[in-house]
C-alpha positions in Angstrom: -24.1 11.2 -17.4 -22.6 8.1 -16.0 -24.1 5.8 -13.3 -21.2 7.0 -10.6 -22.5 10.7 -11.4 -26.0 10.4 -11.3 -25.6 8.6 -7.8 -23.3 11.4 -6.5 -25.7 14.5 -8.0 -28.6 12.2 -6.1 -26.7 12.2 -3.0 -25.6 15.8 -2.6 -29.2 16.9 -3.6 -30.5 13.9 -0.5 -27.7 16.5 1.5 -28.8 19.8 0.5 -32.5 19.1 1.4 -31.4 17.3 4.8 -32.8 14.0 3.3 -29.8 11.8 4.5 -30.4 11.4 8.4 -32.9 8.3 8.9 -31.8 7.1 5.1 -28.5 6.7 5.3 -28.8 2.9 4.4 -29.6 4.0 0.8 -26.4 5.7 0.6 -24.1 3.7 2.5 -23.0 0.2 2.9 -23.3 -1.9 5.7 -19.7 -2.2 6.5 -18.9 1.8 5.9 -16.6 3.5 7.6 -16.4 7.7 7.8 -12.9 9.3 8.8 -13.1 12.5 9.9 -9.9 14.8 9.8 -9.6 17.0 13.1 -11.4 20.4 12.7 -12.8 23.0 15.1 -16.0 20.9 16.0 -14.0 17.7 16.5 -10.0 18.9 17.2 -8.8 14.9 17.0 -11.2 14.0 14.8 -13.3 11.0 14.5 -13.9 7.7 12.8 -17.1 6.2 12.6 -19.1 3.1 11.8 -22.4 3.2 10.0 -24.2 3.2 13.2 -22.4 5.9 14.5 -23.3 8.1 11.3 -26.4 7.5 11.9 -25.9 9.2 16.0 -24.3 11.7 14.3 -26.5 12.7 12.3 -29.6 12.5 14.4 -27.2 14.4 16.6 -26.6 16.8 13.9 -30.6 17.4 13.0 -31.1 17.5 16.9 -28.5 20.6 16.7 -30.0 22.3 14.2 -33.8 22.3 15.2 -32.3 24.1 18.5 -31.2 26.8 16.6 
């Protein structure tokens, strides 16, 4: 298994077991950028910085936990 896979099997495991949100500077770089295509949740969709992945995702886990 290359480097590039093992990262990417480490990452969506980190997804799956909601271990991203408050970590996200071990997956991303400082100067990422997330582009969002329009969907139902977001109908124009979105870009964000890594700053506002991290809102989003607090947002996200803040979501959830109501549930």
């Amino acid at each position: 298994m290359s480097d590039h896979e093992s990262l990417v099997r480490a990452y969506l495991r980190a997804i799956e077991r909601g271990e991203v949100v408050g970590h996200e500077s071990d997956w991303y770089v400082d100067d990422a950028v997330q582009i969002e295509l329009p969907n139902r949740l977001i109908p124009s969709g979105a870009t964000r910085d890594l700053a506002a992945l991290k809102l989003a995702g607090e947002f996200g886990d803040r979501t959830e936990e109501a549930r």
